[in-house]
C-alpha positions as CSV (number, residue, x, y, z in Angstrom):
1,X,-96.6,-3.8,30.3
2,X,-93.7,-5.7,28.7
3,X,-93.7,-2.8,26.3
4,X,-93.2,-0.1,28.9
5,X,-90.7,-1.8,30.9
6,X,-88.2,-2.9,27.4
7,X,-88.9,1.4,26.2
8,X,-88.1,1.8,30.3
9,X,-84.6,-0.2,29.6
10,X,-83.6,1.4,26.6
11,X,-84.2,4.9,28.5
12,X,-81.9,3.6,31.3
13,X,-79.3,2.4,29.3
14,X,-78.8,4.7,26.8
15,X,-78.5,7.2,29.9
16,X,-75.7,5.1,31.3
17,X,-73.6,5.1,28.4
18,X,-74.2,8.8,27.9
19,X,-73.0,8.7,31.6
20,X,-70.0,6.5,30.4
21,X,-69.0,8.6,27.1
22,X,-68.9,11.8,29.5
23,X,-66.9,10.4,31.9
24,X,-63.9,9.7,29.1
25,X,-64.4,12.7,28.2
26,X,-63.5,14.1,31.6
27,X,-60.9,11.6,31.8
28,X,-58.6,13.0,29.1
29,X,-59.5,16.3,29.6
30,X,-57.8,16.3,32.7
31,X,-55.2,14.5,31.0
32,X,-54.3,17.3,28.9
33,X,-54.9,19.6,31.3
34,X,-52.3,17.8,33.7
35,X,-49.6,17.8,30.3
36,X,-50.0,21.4,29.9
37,X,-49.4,21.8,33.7
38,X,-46.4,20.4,33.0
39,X,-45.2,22.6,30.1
40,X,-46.3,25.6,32.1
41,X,-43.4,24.4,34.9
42,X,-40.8,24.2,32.6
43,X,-41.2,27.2,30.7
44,X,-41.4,28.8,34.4
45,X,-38.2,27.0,35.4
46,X,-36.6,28.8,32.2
47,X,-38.2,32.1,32.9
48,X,-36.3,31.6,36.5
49,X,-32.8,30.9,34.9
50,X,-32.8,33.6,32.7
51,X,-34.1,36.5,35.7
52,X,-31.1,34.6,37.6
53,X,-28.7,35.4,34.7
54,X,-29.1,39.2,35.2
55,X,-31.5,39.9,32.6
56,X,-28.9,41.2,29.6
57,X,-30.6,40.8,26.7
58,X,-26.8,40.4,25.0
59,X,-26.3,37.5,27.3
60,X,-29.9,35.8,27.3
61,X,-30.1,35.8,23.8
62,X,-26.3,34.3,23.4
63,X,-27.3,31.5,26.2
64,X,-31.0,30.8,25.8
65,X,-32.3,31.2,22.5
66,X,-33.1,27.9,20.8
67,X,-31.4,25.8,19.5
68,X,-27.9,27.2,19.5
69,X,-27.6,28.5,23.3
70,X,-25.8,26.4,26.3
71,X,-28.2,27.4,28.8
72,X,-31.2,25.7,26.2
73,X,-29.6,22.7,25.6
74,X,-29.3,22.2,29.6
75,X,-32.6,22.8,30.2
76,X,-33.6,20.7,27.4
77,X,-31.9,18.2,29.1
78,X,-34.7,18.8,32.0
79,X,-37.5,18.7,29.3
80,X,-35.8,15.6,28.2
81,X,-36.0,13.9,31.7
82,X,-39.6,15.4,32.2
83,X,-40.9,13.9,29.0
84,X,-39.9,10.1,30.3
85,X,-42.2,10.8,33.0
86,X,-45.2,12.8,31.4
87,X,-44.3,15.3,28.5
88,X,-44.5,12.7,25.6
89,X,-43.2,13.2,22.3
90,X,-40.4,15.9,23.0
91,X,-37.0,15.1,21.5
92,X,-34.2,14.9,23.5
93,X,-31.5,16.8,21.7
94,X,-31.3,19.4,19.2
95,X,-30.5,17.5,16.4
96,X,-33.0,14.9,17.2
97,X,-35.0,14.7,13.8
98,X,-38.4,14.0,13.8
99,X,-39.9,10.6,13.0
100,X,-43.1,12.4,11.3
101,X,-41.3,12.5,7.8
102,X,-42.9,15.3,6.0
103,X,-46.1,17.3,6.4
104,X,-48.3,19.6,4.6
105,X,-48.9,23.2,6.6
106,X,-47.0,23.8,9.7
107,X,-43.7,22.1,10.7
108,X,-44.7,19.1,13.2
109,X,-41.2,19.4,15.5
110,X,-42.1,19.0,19.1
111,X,-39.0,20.4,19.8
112,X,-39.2,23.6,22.4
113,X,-38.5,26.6,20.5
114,X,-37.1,30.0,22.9
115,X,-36.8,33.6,21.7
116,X,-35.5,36.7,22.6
117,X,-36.4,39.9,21.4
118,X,-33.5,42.7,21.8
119,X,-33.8,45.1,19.1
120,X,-34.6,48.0,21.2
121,X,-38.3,48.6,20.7
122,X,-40.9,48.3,22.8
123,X,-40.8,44.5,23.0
124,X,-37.1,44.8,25.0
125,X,-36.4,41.8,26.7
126,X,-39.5,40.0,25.6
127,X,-38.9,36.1,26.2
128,X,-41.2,33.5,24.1
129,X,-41.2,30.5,25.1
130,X,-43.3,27.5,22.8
131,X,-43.4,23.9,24.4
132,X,-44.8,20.8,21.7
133,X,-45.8,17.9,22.8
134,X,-47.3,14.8,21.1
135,X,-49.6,12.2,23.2
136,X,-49.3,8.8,21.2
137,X,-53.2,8.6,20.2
138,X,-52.4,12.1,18.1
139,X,-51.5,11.8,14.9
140,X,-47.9,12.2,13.6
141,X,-48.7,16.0,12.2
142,X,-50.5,17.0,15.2
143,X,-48.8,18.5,18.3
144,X,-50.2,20.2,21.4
145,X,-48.2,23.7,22.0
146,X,-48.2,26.2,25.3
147,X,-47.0,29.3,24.7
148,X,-45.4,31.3,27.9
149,X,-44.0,35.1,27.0
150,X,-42.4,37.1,29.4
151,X,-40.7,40.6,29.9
152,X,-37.3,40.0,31.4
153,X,-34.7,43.0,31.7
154,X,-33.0,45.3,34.4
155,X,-33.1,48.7,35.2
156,X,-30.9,51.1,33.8
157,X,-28.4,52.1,36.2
């Protein structure tokens, strides 16, 4: 009887720390889910500057693109401010240089990157949009990324 009941404790406590792990699990889950909330609504605040700007590719690509356009480094500015409260790792100018030092493969900049395509083809007025971000558990070549493309361009009158 003593067996049954310490085999009956073991059962009923290894289920409670399966209970436990899952429930971390969940936790940052919806941690990272709330992050790349967050990067969706800034890329959408971008995408609703440049429709406001008329939709020339000429001027969007002169104003937006990264890292050289006025309209970027303003809204960088917002991604800036956003980051204090929830977006961690951004930097918060363009010529912020990353404290990762050097790594192997892909560059580890968490530094938004905006395009515009304009040469005509098919992909007319094509915005790309690539937030980083870096939680402080990640490590220093590691980044998170949300990628938000859209078609913005006028009618021809």
């Amino acid at each position: 009887m003593l067996l049954e009941a310490l085999i009956a404790i073991l059962i009923f406590s290894l289920g409670i720390l399966t209970v436990v792990g899952i429930q971390a699990t969940s936790i940052k889950m919806a941690a990272d889910a709330q992050l790349r909330t967050k990067a969706a609504l800034l890329a959408n605040r971008l995408i609703g500057q440049m429709w406001a700007n008329g939709g020339d590719i000429d001027t969007m690509k002169a104003a937006f693109e990264s890292p050289d356009g006025d309209s970027y480094k303003e809204w960088l500015e917002d991604v800036c401010a956003f980051a204090k409260q929830g977006l961690p790792g951004v930097p918060c100018a363009v010529d912020a240089e990353d404290e990762s030092g050097s790594c192997e493969g892909d560059s580890s900049s968490t530094l938004p990157e905006v395009s515009v395509n304009g040469d005509g083809d098919v992909k007319n007025g094509e915005v790309e949009i690539t937030l980083y971000w870096r939680t402080p558990s990640m490590p220093q070549c590691e980044r998170h990324r949300h990628i938000v493309t859209s078609q913005i361009s006028r009618n021809p009158t």
